[in-house]
DRENROMI-513843 format. One record per residue (C-alpha): residue number from 1; residue in three letters; z, y, x. Coordinates in nm, 4 decimals, m for minus. Example, Ala and Ser with C-alpha at 12.3 -4.5 7.8 and 13.67 -1.06 7.14 Angstrom:
// DRENROMI-513843
<r 1,'ALA',<0.7800,m0.4500,1.2300>>
<r 2,'SER',<0.7140,m0.1060,1.3670>>
This chain:
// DRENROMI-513843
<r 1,'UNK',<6.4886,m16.3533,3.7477>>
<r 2,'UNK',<6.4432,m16.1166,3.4704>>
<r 3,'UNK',<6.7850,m15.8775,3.3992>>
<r 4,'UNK',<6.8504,m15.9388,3.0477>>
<r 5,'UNK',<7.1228,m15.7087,3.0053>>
<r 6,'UNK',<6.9006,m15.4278,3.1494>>
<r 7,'UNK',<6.6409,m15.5229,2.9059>>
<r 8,'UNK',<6.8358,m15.5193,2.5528>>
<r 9,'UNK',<7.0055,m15.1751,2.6950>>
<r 10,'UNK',<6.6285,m15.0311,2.7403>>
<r 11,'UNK',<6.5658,m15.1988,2.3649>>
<r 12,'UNK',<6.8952,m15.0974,2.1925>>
<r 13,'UNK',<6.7979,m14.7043,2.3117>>
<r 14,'UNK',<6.4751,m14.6980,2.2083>>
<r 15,'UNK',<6.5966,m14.8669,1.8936>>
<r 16,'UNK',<6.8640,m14.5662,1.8528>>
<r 17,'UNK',<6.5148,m14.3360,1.8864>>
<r 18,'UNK',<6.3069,m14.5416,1.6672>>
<r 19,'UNK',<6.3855,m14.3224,1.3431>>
<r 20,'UNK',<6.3096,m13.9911,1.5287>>
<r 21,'UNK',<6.0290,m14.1037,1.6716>>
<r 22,'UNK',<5.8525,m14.2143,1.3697>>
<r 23,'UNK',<5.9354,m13.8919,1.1888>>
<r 24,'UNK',<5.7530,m13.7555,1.4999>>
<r 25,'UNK',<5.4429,m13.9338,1.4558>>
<r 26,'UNK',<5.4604,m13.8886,1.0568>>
<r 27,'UNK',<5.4586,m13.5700,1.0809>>
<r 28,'UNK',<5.1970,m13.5272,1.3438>>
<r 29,'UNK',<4.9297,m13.7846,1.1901>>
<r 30,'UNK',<5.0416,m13.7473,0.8000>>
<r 31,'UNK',<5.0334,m14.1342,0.7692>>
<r 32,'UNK',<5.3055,m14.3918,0.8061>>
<r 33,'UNK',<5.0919,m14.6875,0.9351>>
<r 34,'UNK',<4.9420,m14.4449,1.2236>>
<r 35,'UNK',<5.3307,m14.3796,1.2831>>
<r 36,'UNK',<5.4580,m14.6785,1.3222>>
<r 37,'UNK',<5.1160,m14.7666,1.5680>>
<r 38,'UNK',<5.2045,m14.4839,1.7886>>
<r 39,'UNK',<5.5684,m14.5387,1.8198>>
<r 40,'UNK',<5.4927,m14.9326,1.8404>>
<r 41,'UNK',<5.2619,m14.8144,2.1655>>
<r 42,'UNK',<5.5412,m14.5837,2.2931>>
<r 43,'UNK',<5.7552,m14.8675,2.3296>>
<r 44,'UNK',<5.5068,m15.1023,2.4979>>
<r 45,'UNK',<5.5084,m14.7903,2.7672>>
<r 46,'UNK',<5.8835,m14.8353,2.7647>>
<r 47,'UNK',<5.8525,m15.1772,2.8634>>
<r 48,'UNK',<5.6410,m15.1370,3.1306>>
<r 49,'UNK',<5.8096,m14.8440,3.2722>>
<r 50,'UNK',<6.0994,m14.8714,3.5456>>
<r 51,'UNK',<6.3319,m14.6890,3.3316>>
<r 52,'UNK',<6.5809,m14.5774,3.6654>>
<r 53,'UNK',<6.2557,m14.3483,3.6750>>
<r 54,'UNK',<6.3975,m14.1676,3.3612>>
<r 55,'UNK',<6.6281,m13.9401,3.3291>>
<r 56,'UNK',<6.6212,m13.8349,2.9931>>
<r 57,'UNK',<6.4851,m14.1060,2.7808>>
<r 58,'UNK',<6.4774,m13.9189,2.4084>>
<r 59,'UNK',<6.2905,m13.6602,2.6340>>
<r 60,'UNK',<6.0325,m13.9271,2.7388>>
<r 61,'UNK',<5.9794,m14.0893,2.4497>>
<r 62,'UNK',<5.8907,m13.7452,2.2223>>
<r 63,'UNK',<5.6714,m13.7131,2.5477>>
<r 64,'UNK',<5.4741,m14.0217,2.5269>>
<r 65,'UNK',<5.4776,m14.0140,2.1511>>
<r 66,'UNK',<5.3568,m13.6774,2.1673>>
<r 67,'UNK',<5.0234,m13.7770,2.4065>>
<r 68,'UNK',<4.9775,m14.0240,2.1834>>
<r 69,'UNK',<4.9850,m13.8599,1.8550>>
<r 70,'UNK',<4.7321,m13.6193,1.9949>>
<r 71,'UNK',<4.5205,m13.8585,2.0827>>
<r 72,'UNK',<4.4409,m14.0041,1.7648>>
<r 73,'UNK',<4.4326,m13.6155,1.6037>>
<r 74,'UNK',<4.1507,m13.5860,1.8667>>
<r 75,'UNK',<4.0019,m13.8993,1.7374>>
<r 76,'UNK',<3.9677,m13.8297,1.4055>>
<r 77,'UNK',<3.8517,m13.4607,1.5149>>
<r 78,'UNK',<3.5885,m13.6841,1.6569>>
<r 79,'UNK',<3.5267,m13.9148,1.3771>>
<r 80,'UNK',<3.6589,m13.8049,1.0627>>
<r 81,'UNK',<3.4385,m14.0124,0.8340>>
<r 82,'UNK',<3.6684,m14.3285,0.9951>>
<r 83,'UNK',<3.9696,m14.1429,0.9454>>
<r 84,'UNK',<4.2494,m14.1724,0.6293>>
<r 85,'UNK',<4.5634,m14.1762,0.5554>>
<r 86,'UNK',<4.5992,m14.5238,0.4153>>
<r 87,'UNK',<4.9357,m14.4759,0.3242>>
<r 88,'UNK',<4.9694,m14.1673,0.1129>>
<r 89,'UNK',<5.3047,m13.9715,0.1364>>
<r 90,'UNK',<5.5802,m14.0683,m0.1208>>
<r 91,'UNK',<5.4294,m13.9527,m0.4999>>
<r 92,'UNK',<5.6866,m13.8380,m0.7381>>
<r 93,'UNK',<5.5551,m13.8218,m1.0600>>
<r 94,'UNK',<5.6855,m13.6398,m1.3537>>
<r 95,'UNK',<5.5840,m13.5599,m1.7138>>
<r 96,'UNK',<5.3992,m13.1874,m1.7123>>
<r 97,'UNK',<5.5626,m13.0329,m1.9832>>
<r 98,'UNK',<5.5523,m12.6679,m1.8865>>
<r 99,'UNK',<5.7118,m12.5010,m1.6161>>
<r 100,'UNK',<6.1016,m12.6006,m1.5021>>
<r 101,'UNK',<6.1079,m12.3583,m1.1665>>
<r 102,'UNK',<6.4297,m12.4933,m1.0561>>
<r 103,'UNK',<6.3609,m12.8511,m1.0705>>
<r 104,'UNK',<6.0535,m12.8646,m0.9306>>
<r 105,'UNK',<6.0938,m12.6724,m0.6667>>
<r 106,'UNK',<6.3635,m12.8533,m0.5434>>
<r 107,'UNK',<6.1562,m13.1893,m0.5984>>
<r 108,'UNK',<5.8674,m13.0645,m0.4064>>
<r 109,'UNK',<6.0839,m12.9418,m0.1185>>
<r 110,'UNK',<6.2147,m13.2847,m0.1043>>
<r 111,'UNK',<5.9138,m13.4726,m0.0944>>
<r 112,'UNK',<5.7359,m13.2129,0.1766>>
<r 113,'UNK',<5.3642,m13.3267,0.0770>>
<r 114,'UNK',<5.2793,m12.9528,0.0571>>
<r 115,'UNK',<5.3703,m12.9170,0.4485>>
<r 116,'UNK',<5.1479,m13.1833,0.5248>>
<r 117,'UNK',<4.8672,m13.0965,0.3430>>
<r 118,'UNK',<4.8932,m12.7546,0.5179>>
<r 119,'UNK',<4.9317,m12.9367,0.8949>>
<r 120,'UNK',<4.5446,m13.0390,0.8102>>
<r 121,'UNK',<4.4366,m12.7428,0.8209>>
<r 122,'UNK',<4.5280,m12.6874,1.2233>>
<r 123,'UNK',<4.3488,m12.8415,1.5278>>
<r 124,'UNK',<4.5646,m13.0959,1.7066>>
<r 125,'UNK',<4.6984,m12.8656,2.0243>>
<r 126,'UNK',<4.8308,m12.6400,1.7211>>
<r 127,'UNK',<4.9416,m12.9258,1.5372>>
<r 128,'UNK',<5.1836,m13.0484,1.8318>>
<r 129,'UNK',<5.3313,m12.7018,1.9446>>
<r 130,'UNK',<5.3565,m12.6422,1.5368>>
<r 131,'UNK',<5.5623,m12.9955,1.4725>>
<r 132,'UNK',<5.7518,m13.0226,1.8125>>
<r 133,'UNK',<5.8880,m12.6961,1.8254>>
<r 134,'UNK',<5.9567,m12.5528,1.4560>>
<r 135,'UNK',<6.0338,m12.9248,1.3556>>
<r 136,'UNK',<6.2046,m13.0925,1.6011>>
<r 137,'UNK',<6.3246,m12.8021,1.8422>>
<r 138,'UNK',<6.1241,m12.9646,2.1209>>
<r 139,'UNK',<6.1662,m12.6521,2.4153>>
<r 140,'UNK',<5.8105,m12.5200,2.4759>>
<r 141,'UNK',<5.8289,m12.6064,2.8176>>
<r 142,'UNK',<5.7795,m12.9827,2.7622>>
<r 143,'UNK',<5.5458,m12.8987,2.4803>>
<r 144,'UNK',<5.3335,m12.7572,2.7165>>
<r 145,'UNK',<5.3608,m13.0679,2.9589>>
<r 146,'UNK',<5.2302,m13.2738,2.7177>>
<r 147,'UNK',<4.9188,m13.0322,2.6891>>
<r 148,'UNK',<4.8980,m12.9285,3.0279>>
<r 149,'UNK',<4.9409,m12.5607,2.9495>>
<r 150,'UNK',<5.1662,m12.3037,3.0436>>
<r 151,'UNK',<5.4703,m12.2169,2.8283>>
<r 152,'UNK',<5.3345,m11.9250,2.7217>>
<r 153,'UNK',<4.9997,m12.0606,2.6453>>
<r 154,'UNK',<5.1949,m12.3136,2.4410>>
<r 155,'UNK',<5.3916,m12.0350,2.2602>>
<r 156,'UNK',<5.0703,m11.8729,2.1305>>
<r 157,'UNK',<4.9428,m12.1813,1.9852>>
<r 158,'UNK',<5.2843,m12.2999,1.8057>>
<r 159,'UNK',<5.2643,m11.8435,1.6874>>
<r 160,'UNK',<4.8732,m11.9309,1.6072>>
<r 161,'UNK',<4.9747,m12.2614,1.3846>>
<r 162,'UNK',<5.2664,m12.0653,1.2263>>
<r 163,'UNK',<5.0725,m11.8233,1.1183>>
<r 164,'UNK',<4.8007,m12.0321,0.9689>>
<r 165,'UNK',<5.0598,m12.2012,0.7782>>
<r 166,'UNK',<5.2694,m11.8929,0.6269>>
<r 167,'UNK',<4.8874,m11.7963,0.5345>>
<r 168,'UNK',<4.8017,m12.0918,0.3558>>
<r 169,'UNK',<5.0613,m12.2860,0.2540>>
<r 170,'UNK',<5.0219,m12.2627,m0.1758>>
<r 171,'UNK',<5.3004,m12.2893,m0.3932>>
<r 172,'UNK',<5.4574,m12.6158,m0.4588>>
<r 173,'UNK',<5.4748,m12.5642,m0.8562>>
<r 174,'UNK',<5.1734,m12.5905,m1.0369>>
<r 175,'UNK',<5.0520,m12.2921,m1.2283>>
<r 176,'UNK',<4.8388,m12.2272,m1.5003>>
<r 177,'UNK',<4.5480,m12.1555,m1.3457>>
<r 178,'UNK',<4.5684,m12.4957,m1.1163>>
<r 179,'UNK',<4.6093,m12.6694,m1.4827>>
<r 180,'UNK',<4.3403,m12.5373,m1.5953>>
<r 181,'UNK',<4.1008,m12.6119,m1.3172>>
<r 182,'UNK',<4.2084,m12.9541,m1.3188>>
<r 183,'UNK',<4.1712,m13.0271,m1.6492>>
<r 184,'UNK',<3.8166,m12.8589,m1.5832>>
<r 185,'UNK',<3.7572,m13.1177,m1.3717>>
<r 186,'UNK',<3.8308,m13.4565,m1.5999>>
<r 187,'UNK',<3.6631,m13.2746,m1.8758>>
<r 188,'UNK',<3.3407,m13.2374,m1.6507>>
<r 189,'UNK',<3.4195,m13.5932,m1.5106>>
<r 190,'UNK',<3.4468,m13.7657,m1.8908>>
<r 191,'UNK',<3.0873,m13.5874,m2.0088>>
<r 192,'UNK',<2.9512,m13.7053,m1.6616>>
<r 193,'UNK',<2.8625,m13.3345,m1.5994>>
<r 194,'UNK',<2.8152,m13.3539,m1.2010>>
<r 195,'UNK',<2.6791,m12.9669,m1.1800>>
<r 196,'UNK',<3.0429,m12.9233,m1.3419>>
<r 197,'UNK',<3.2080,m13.0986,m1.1052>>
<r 198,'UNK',<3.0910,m12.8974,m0.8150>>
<r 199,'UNK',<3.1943,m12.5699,m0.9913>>
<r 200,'UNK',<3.5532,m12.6770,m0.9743>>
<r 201,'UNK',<3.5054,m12.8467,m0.6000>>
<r 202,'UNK',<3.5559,m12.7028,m0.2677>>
<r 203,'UNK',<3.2171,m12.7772,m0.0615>>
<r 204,'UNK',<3.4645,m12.9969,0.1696>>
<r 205,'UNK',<3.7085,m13.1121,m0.0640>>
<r 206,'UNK',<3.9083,m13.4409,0.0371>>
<r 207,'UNK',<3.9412,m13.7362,m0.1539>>
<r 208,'UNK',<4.2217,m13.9911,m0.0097>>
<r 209,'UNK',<4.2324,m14.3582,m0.2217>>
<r 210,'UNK',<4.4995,m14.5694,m0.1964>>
<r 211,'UNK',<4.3247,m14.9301,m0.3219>>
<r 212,'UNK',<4.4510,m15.2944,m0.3450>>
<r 213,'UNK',<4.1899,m15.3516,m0.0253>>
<r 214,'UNK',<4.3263,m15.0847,0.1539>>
<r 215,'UNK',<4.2701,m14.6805,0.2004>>
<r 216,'UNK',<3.9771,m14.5018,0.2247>>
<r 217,'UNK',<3.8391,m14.1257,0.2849>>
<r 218,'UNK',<3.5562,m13.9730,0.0944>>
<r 219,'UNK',<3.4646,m13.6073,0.2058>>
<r 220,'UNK',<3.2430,m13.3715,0.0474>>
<r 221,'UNK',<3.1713,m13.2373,m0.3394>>
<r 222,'UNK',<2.8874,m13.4452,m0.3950>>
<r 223,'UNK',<3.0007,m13.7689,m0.2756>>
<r 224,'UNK',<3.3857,m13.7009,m0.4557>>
<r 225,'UNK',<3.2034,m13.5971,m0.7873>>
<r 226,'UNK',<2.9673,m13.9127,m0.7946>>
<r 227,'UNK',<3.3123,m14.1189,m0.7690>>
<r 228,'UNK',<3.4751,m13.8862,m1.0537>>
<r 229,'UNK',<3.1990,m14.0026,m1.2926>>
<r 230,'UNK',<3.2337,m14.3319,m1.2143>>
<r 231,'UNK',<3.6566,m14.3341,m1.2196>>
<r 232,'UNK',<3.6429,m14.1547,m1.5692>>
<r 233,'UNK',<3.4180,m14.4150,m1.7330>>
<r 234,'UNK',<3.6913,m14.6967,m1.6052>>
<r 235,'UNK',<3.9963,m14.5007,m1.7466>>
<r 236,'UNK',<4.0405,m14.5207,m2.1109>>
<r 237,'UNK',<4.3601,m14.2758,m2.1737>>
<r 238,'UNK',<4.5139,m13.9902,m1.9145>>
<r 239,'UNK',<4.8047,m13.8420,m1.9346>>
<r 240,'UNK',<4.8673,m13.4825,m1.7799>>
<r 241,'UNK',<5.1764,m13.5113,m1.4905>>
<r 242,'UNK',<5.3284,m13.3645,m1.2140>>
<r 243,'UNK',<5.3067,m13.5103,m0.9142>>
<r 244,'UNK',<5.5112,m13.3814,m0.6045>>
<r 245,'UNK',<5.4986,m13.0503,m0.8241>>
<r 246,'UNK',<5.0830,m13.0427,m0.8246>>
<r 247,'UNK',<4.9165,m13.0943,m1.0950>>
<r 248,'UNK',<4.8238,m13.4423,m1.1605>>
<r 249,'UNK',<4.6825,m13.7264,m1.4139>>
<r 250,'UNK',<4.8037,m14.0754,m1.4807>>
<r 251,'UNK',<4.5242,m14.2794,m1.6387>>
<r 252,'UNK',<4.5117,m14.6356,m1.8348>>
<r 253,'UNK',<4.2652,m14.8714,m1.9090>>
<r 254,'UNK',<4.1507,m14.9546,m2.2517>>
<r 255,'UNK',<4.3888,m15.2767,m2.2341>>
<r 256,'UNK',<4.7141,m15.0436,m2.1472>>
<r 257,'UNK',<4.7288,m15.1588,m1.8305>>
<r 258,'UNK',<4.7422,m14.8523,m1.5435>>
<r 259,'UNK',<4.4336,m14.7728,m1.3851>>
<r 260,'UNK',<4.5920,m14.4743,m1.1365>>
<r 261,'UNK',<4.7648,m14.1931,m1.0356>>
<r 262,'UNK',<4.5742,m13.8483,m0.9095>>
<r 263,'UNK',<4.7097,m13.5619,m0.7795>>
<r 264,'UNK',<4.5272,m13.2499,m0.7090>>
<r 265,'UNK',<4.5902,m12.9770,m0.4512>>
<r 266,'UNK',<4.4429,m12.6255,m0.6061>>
<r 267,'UNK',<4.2998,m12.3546,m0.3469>>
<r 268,'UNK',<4.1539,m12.0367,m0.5587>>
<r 269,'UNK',<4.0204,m12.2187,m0.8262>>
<r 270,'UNK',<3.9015,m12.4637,m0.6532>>
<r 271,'UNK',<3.9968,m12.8585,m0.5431>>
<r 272,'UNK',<4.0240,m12.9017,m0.1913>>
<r 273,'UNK',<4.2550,m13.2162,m0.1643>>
<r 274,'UNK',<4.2751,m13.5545,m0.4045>>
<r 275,'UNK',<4.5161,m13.8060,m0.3631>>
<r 276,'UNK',<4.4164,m14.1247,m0.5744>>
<r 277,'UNK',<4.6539,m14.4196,m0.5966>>
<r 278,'UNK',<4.5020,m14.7441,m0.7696>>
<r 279,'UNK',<4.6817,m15.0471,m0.5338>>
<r 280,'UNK',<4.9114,m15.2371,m0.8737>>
<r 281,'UNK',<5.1553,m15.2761,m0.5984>>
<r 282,'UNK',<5.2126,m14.8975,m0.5652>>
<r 283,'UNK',<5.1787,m14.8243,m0.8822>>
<r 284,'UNK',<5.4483,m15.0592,m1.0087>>
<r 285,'UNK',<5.6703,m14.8814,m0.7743>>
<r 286,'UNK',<5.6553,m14.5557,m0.9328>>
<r 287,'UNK',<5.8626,m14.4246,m1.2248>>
<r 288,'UNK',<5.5599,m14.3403,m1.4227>>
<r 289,'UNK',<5.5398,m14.1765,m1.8135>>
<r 290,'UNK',<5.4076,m14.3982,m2.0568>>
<r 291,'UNK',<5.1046,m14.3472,m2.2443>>
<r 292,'UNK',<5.0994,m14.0613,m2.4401>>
């Protein structure tokens, strides 16, 4: 006979964990569908598990979320032409009309997207020791469980990822040289001016879509200015925004109707990230300026 009691105990603590745990995951993959997989798997665990085996349960669960979460950073280490964030972090868009420090500072700190574009840059043992322990307080002796290394080995990756963060992490306000180079960029991708294009693109820039089909990945200069050229023809009118603080373009179609949102992530003078949003859905969703 199967304890029911026992069972909606083990579901109402892992419920009471759910939250955490997905903030886990977020933070660790950079997409909320991935998330919501991982911590969906971490509970099928739970199930299985005979939980008078555990003795600290939000202990276990960062645990198994953690293995898990590295697993799929290893598989898209592996395969990155498969993976994408098909769910792009929360876009807050506002009207670029010259700098307003205090305001947009305190909207991109809200929003985080700059921290997560920054995560990217680590390999996915730093990634872990970086997110458990500066972000969740996770002790660096169960961090280093999880990897199977000592806690001191653990230490000096979460000191190696901090590092690498404090050195690259840009600042969340656009300035006017990240202006400029983006408006470099839709002036190069209006003429259809591809040798333009790549002036103004990192070799490995990163192109992220969020379509009505679902998301996809394009990596590379050549392959991200070949789609520029062919975006630019589709969009009639742009209008210059901020978006999360970065500098950022909301285009229309000849009709009025909106065509996207793009947001640009500036690295010295060049574009290394693009987040494109063209699902209606999404769109409709966000406060957007109207057409200029």
């Amino acid at each position: 006979m199967t304890d029911t009691s026992g069972t909606n105990l083990v579901a109402e603590a892992f419920e009471a964990q759910r939250d955490r745990l997905r903030a886990v995951a977020y933070r660790m993959l950079g997409s909320h569908a991935d998330a919501e997989d991982v911590v969906q798997e971490a509970w099928l665990r739970l199930a299985r598990q005979d939980t008078a085996t555990i003795h600290n349960l939000a202990g276990w669960l960062t645990t198994v979320v953690g293995r898990i979460s590295l697993d799929v950073l290893r598989g898209r280490q592996a395969h990155p032409e498969a993976s994408y964030d098909d769910r792009l972090p929360e876009l807050v868009v506002t009207v670029d009309d010259g700098p307003a420090p205090e305001e947009e500072v305190a909207l991109a700190d809200s929003v985080g997207l700059a921290l997560l574009v920054v995560l990217e840059s680590l390999g996915p043992t730093e990634r872990l020791a970086f997110v458990l322990h500066d972000l969740f307080a996770v002790p660096f002796d169960e961090i280093g469980q999880i990897l199977g290394k000592s806690t001191n080995a653990t230490k000096m990756l979460a000191s190696r990822a901090r590092r690498k963060v404090q050195a690259t992490e840009q600042p969340t306000i656009a300035s006017r040289e990240q202006r400029e180079v983006v408006q470099a960029f839709l002036a190069a991708a209006r003429r259809g001016d591809f040798e333009g294009l790549l002036r103004v693109l990192d070799p490995e820039v990163r192109l992220t879509v969020d379509a009505p089909d679902g998301g996809g990945l394009v990596l590379g200069a050549a392959k991200v200015a070949a789609g520029a050229q062919l975006s630019a023809a589709a969009a009639a009118r742009g209008r210059a925004v901020l978006v999360n603080g970065r500098p950022g373009i909301v285009s229309w179609r000849e009709d009025g109707t909106l065509f996207s949102v793009m947001a640009f992530t500036v690295v010295d003078g060049r574009i290394t990230d693009i987040a494109v949003v063209t699902d209606p859905a999404r769109l409709a969703s966000m406060d957007l300026p109207a057409p200029e």
